[in-house]
C-alpha positions as CSV (number, residue, x, y, z in Angstrom):
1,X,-68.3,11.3,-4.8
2,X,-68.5,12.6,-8.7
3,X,-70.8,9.5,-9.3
4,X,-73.3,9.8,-6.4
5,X,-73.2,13.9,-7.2
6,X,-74.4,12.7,-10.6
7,X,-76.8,10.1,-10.1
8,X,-78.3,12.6,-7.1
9,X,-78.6,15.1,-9.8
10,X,-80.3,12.9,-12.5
11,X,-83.0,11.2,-9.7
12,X,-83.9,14.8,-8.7
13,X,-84.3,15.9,-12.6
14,X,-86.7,13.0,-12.7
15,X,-88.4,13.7,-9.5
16,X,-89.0,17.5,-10.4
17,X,-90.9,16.2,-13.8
18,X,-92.5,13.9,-12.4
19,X,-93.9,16.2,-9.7
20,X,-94.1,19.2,-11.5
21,X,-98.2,18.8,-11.6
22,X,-98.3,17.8,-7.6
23,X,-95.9,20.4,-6.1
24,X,-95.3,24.3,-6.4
25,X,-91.9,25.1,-6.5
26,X,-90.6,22.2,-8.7
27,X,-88.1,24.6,-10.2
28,X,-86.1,24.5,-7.1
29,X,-86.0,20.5,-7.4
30,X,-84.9,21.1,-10.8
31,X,-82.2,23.5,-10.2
32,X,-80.7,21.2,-7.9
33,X,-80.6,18.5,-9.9
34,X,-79.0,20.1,-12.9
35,X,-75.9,22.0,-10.4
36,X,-75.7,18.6,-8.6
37,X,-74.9,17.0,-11.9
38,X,-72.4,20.0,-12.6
39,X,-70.5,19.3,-9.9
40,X,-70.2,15.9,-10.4
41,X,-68.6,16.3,-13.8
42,X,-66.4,19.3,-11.9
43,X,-65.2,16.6,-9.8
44,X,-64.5,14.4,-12.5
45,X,-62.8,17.1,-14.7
46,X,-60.6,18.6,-12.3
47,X,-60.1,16.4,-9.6
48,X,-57.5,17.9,-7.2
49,X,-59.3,21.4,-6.9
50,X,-62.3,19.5,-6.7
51,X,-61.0,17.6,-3.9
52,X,-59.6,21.0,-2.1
53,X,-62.5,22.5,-2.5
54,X,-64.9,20.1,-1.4
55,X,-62.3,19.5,2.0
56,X,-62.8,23.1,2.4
57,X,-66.7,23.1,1.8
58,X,-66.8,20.0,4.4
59,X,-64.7,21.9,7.3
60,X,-67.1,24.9,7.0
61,X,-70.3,23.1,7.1
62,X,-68.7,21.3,10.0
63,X,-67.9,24.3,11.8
64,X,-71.3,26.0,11.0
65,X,-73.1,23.2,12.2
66,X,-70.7,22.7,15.4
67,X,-71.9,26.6,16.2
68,X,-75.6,25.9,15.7
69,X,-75.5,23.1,17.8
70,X,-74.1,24.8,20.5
71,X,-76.0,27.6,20.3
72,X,-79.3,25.3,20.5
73,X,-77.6,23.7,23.2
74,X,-77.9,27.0,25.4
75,X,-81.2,27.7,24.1
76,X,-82.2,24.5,25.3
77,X,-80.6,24.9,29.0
78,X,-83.1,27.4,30.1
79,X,-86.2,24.3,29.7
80,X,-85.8,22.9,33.3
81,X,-87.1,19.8,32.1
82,X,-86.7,17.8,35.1
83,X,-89.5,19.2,37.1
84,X,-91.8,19.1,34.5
85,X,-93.3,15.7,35.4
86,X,-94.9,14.3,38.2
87,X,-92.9,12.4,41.1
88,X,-93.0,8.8,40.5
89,X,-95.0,7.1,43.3
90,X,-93.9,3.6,44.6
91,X,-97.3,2.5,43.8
92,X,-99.6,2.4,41.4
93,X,-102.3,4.5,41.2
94,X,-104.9,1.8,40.6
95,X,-104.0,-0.1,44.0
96,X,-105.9,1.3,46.9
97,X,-105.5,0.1,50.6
């Protein structure tokens, strides 16, 4: 995990130079970068709090997510999408009698 944080890091350092004449807002590709790299090394340094901490970070993303999804899942229920279309006919439209 501390080596893909790293090399995550590193590849968007080189994207936000690389871009930095095509895109506003480069900075924020930057920044990310640099504190992906940081935590790489954290996990590196101190591994066992890194490990709690990145459980912990995990189960609340999960849990976030889980109540977004449900919440779009109502949101969703009132489309009654059903009787949007058409009813299918048992022939085609091009076939006359």
């Amino acid at each position: 995990m501390g080596i893909w944080a790293i090399l995550t890091g590193v590849f968007e350092l080189m994207a936000a130079i690389r871009l930095r004449k095509e895109i506003t807002g480069e900075f924020w590709l930057g920044l990310a970068g640099v504190l992906s790299i940081a935590f790489g090394i954290l996990l590196f340094v101190v591994p066992g709090s890194a490990a709690l901490a990145l459980t912990i970070w995990i189960g609340a993303y999960a849990f976030i997510f889980g109540i977004m999804l449900i919440l779009l899942a109502f949101r969703l229920r009132r489309f009654d999408v059903g009787h949007q279309r058409p009813p299918a006919t048992s022939t085609p439209a091009s076939v006359t009698r």
